[in-house]
Every structure is written in structure tokens, then in C-alpha cells.
C-alpha positions as CSV (number, residue, x, y, z in Angstrom):
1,X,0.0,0.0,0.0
2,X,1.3,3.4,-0.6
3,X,0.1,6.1,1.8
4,X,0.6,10.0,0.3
5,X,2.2,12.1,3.6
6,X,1.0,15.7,4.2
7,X,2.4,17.6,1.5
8,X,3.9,21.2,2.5
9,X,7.2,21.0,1.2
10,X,8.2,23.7,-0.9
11,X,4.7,24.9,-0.4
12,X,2.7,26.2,-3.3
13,X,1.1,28.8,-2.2
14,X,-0.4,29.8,-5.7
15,X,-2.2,26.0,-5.6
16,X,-2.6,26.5,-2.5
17,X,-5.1,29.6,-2.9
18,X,-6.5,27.9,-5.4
19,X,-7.8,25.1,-3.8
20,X,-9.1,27.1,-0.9
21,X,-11.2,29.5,-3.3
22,X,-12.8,26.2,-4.5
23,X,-13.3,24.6,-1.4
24,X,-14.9,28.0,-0.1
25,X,-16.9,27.7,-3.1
26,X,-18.1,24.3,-3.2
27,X,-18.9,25.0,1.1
28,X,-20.9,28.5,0.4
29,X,-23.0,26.1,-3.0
30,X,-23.8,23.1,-0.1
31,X,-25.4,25.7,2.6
32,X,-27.0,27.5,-0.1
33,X,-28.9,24.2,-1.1
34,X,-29.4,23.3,2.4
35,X,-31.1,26.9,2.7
36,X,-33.5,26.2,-0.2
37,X,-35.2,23.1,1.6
38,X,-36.2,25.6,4.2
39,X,-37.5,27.5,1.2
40,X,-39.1,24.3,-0.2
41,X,-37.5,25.1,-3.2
42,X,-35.8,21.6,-4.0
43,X,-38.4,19.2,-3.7
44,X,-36.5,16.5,-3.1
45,X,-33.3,15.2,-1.0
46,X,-29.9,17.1,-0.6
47,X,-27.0,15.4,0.2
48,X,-24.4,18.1,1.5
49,X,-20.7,17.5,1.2
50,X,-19.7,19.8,4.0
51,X,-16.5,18.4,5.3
52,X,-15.7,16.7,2.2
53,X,-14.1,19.8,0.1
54,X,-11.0,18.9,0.3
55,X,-11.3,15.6,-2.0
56,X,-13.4,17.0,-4.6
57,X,-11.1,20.2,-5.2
58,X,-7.6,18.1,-4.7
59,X,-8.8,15.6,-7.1
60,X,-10.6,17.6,-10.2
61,X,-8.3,20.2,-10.2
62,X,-6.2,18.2,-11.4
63,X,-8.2,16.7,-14.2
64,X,-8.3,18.4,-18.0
65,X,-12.2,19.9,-19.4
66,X,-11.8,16.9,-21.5
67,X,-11.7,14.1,-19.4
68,X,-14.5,12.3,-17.7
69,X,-16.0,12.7,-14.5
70,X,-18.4,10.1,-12.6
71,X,-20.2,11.0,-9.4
72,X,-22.8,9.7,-7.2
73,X,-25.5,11.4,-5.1
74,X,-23.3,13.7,-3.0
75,X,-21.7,15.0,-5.8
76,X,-22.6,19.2,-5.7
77,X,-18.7,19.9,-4.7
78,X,-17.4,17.3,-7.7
79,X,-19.5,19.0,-10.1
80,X,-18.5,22.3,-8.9
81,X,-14.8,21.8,-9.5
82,X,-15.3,20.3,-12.4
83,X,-16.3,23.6,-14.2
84,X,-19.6,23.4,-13.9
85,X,-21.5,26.6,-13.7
86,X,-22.9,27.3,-10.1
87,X,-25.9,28.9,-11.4
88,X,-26.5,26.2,-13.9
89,X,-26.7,24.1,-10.8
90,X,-28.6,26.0,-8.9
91,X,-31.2,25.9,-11.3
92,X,-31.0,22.5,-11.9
93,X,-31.8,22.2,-8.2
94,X,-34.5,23.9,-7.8
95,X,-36.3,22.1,-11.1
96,X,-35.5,25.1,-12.9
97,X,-35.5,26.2,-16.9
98,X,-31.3,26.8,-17.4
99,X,-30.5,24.0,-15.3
100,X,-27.7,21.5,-16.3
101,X,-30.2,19.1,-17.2
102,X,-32.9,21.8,-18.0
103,X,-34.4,21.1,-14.9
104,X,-35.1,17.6,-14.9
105,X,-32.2,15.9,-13.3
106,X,-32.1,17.4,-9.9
107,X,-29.4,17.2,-7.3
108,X,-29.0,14.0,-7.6
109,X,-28.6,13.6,-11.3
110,X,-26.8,16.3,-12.5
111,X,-24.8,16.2,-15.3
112,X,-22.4,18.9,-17.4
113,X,-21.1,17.3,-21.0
114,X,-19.6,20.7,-21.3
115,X,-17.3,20.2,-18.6
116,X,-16.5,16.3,-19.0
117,X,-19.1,15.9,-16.3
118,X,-21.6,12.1,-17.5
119,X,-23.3,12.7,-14.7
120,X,-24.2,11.9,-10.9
121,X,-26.0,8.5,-9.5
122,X,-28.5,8.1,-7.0
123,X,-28.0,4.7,-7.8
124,X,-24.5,3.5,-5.1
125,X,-21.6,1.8,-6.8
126,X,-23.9,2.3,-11.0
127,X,-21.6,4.9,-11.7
128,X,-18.6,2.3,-11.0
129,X,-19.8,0.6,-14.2
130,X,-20.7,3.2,-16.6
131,X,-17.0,4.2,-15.5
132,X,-15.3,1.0,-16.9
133,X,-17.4,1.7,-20.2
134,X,-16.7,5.6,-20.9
135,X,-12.8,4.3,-20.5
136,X,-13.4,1.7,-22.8
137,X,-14.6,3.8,-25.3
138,X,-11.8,6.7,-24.9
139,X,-9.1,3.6,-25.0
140,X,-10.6,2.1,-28.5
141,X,-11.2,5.7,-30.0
142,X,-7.1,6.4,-28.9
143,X,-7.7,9.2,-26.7
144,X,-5.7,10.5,-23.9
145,X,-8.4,11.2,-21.7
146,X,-8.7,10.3,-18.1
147,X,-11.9,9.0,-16.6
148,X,-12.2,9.7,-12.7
149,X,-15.2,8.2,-10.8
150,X,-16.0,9.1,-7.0
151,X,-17.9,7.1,-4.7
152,X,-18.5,6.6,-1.3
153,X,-17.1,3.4,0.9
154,X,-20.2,2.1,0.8
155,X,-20.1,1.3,-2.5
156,X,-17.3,-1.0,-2.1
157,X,-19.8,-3.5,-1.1
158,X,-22.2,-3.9,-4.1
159,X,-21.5,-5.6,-7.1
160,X,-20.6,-2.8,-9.6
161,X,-17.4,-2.3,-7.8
162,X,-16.2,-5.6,-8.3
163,X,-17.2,-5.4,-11.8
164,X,-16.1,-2.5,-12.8
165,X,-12.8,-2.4,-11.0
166,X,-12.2,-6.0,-12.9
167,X,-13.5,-5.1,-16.3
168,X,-10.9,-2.0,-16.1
169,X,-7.8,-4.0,-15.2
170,X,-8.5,-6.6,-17.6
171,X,-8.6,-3.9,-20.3
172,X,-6.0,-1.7,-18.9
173,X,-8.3,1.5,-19.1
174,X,-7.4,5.1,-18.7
175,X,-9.9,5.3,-15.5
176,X,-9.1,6.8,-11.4
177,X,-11.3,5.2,-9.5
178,X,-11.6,7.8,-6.4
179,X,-13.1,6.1,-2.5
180,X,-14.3,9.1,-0.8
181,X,-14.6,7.0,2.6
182,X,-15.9,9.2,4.9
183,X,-16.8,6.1,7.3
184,X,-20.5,5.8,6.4
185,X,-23.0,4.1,4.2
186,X,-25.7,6.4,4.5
187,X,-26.3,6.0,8.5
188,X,-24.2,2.8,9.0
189,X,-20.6,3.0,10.1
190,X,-18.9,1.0,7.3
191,X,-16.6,-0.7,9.3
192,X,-19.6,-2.4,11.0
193,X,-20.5,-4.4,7.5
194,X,-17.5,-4.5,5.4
195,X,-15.5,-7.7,5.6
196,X,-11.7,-7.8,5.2
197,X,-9.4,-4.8,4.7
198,X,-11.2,-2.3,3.1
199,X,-11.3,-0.3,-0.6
200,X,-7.6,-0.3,-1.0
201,X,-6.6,-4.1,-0.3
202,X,-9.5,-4.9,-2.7
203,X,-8.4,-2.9,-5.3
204,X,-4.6,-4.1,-4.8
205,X,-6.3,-7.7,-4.7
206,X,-7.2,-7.1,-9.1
207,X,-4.1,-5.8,-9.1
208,X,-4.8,-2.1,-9.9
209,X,-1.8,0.0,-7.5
210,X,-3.9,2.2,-4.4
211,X,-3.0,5.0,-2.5
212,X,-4.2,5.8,0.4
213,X,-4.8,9.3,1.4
214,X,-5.8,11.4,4.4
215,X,-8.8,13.4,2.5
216,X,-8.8,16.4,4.6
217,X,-5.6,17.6,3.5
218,X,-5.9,18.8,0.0
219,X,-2.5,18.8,-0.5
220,X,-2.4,15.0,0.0
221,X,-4.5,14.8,-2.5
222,X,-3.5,17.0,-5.0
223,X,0.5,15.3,-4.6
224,X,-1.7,11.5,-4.3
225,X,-4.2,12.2,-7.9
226,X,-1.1,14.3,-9.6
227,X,0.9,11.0,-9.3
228,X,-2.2,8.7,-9.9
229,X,-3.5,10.7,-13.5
230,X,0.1,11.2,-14.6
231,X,0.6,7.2,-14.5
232,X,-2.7,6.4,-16.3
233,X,-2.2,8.8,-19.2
234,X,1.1,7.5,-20.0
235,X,-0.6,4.2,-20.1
236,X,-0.1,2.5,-16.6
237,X,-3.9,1.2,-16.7
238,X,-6.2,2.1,-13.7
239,X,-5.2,3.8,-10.7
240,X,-6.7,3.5,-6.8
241,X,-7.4,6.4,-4.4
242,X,-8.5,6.0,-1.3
243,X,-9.5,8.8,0.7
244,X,-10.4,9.0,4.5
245,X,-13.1,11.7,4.8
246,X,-16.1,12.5,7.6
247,X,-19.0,14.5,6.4
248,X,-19.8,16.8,9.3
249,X,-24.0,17.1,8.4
250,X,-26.1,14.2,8.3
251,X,-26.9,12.2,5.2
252,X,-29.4,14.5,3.6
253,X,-30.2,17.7,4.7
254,X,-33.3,16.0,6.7
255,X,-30.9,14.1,8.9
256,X,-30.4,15.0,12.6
257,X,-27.6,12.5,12.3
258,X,-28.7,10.9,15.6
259,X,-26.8,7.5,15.3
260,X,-23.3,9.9,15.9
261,X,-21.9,11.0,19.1
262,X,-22.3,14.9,19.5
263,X,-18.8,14.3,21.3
264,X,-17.5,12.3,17.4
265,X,-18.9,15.4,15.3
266,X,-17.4,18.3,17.1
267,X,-13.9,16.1,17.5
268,X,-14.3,16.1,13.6
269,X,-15.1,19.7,13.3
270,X,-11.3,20.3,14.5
271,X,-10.1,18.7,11.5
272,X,-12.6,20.7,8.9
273,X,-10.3,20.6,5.5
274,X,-11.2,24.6,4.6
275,X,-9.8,25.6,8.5
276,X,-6.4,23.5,7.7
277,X,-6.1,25.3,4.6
278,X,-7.0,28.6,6.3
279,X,-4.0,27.9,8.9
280,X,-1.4,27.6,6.0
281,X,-2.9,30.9,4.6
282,X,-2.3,32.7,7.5
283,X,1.0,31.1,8.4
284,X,2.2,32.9,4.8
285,X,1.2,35.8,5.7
286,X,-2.0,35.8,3.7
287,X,-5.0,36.7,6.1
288,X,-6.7,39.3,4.1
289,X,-7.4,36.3,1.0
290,X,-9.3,33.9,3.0
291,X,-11.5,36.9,3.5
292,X,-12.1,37.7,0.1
293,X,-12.2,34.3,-1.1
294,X,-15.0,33.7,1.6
295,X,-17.0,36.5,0.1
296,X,-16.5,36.1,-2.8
297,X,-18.0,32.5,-2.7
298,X,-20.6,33.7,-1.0
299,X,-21.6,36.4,-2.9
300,X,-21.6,33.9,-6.1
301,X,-23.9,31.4,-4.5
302,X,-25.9,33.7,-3.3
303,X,-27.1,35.5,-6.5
304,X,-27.1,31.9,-8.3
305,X,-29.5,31.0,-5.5
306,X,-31.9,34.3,-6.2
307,X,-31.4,34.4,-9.5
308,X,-32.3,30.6,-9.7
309,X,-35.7,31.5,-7.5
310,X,-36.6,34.0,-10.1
311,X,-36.2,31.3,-13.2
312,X,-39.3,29.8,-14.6
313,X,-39.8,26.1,-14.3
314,X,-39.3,24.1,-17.6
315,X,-42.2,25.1,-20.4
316,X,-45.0,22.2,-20.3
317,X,-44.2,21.6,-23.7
318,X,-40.7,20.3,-23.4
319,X,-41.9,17.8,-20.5
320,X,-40.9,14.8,-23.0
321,X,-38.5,16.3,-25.4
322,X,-35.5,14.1,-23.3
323,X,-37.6,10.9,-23.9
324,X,-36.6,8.8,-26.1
325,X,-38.5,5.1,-27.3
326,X,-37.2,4.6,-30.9
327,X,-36.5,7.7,-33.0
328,X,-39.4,11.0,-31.8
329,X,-41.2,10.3,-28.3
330,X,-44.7,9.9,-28.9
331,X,-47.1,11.7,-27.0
332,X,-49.8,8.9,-26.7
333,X,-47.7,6.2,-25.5
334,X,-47.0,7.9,-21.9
């Protein structure tokens, strides 16, 4: 197993900034959406990624517009740093005309082919597979695009994951499969009903090489996915990332998150990945920038959030014009 240390030598403080003003971004985008249920505006389940910042900037930033991104449910922060337009997004949660999916896909199913972004799952470990297949396709069409696909540890116990994992060692595909382990399937700690050593050893176990990462430090992960892309695009096959996370809000925004200590969640406050970064920002002397990046992402998500309110839903009229049966939808048959 390889294990990626905290990264601060030679410090870059440039990369540094940058991943904070996405992280601050991707924060001020989750507690925006979280504001809207209050609002009724998303009719529908949220699943924040506030605590969780740290993997999705350390690891997109580090992909090309080209390549491929696959995320899951909790993927808001992923799509964000991906390129994906925050107001696009916003829209897009709130069932809105403009959205990434014109308003039918939802938080759970947004997607940004603009971007490299196929799309989120509500369904665990499904977008494990589709993964295997988009590198497939890149590999026999000769392109030197990545795929990167994120999902949580408790994907690691359904079926897809095998699968896909398999089907992309085989082949030797362009693919990063990313574990974003934040030590719970939904509201059941992991660990409780997950047999043998974990995401990494099963990985290792087909073969594909794993690192293992502590995914609060964004630096970690920037040095751990730099090495990991830079190895599949010059053809070393898949790569593994493991990630140790802890999402500090319940599973959906409608969770009290009663099955965790209070004691467990502010212990894991103390190690919130946008604080670290803050630390290193003011250790260099640069106090004044965390405040303007904070406001700045606020700002943003804040007028993507009223200007989203303001948007018309979808037009009747283009209810089925995504629906496809065998060349045009037709009306009668729904």
C-alpha cells in the first residue's frame, strides 16, 4: 500500500489559494442548497458534502475539461470543481429552466457534458460501471483522456465495484477510481459491514496499485491524484485512491444524524479541510485572502441562488423532449 504524507514542502502557495477558493466555493453552494429546503425550493433530497471539500477540489483540479468525471449522489462539490456553472446548478436544483439538465435531473442527477461531467448517480456503486465503459470507449477511439469516478465506501460492497474495477484492469483503461470513505454508508458506520481490509486491499487484490490518502488535507490529495493521472495517461492502466473523509451534516439535509456521538462530530469539526487550509494561509502571511475568497464565494452562491428562485420552471411543452422510445417520443404512449 502506498500512503501520500501531508504535502507542505516547498509549499505552493499559488495552488494553494487555489484550492481554498474552491473549497470556499463548493462550502458557500452546499449551505446554499441546504437553505433552499427551508425554502421548499428543492423538492426532493440534498446530500451536502460539507466536510468533504478537500477531496473533490484536490482531485478535479487536477483533471483536463476533456476528461471524464463520474459521481454519485453527494456529488454538488465534484461537479463544482469540475467547471460546472454554479448557477446552472442551482437551477438544476430547484427544477428550474437553465439547469444543467434543463431542470429535470435534480441534485441527484446532474450532469455537465460541457465540462467532462456524465453525470451523478442516486444509484450506489452504478456509476462504477458506466465508468469502466466511458474508458473503454476513450481507450478504443485512442484518446488520452482520463476518466475519474467518485464514490462513497459504501459502494465498495455492491457488485458494480467488483465489476467495474475488474472489467478495467482486464482492459487496462485510462480510469481513477476515487473512494471518498468518509466512514459511512448512509447512517451505517462501514466498518460495521465491510468484511476484510477495506477499498484499497480490494483494489490491490485485481491488481490495480492504491494509495491511500488522508482526504482532509488537499494537499495530500493533489501530490496523491497528480501521481495517480500522470501514470494512467502515459498508459499504466487504472489507478486506486482511497480517501479518508467524515462528512460533518447528516446524510441528507433532513438528517439529525442521531446514530453519531455529538462528542464524534465536534472532535471532527477540528479537522474541517477549509480551516487546515486557512491555517497555511495565514501562516504565509495571507490573512486578508481567505476573506475575500469567503466573500466572494458567498456572494456567487448567493445571487445563483436568487437568480435561480426567479427562473421559470421548464415550459409544459418540453416535458418529454428528453424521452426517447425509438427515433421521436410519442405523446400517446405515456
Amino acid at each position: 500500500m502506498l500512503t501520500a504524507p501531508h504535502a507542505q514542502t516547498n509549499l505552493d502557495l499559488q495552488r494553494l489559494s487555489e484550492h481554498h477558493r474552491m473549497m470556499v466555493r463548493i462550502r458557500a453552494f452546499e449551505e446554499a442548497a441546504l437553505e433552499s429546503l427551508n425554502e421548499k425550493l428543492v423538492l426532493g433530497a440534498i446530500h451536502p458534502s460539507i466536510g468533504q471539500e478537500a477531496i473533490a477540489s484536490g482531485v478535479c483540479l487536477n483533471l483536463e475539461q476533456d476528461d471524464v468525471l463520474l459521481s454519485t449522489h453527494r456529488g454538488h462539490g465534484h461537479t463544482l470543481a469540475k467547471g460546472a456553472d454554479s448557477l446552472a446548478m442551482m437551477r438544476e436544483l430547484f427544477g428550474r429552466d437553465g439547469g444543467n439538465c434543463g431542470g429535470k435531473g435534480g441534485s441527484m442527477h446532474i450532469a455537465d457534458f460541457g465540462v467532462g461531467m456524465l453525470g451523478a448517480n442516486g444509484v450506489v456503486a452504478a456509476n462504477i460501471a458506466i465508468a469502466a465503459g466511458a474508458a473503454h470507449a476513450i481507450k478504443l477511439k485512442g484518446e488520452r483522456k482520463v476518466v475519474c469516478c467518485i464514490f462513497g465506501d459504501g459502494a465498495i460492497n455492491r457488485g458494480p465495484f467488483l465489476e467495474g474495477l475488474n472489467w478495467a484492469k482486464v482492459f487496462n483503461l485510462p480510469v481513477l477510481f476515487v473512494c471518498e470513505d468518509n466512514g459511512f454508508a448512509a447512517t451505517t458506520r462501514t466498518r460495521t459491514m465491510t468484511a476484510g481490509d477495506g477499498p484499497s486491499a480490494r483494489a490491490r487484490s485485481m491488481g490495480i496499485p492504491a494509495i491511500e490518502v488522508d482526504g482532509n488535507d488537499v494537499l495530500a490529495v493533489d501530490a496523491a491524484t497528480q501521481e495517480l493521472v500522470a501514470a494512467i495517461r502515459a498508459g499504466g492502466g487504472p489507478r486506486f485512491l482511497h480517501a479518508h473523509t467524515y462528512r460533518l451534516t447528516g446524510h441528507t439535509g433532513a438528517d439529525p444524524a442521531l446514530y453519531r456521538p455529538k462528542e464524534e462530530v465536534e472532535q471532527r469539526w477540528l479537522d474541517d479541510p477549509i480551516a487546515q487550509v486557512e491555517a497555511m494561509l495565514r501562516d504565509a502571511g495571507r490573512e486578508a485572502e481567505i476573506g475575500d475568497a469567503r466573500k466572494a464565494a458567498q456572494d456567487e452562491m448567493q445571487e445563483a441562488y436568487r437568480h435561480a428562485k426567479e427562473t421559470p420552471f421548464p415550459a409544459v411543452e418540453h416535458a418529454l423532449s428528453d424521452v426517447q422510445d425509438i427515433g421521436d417520443p410519442r405523446v400517446e404512449a405515456f
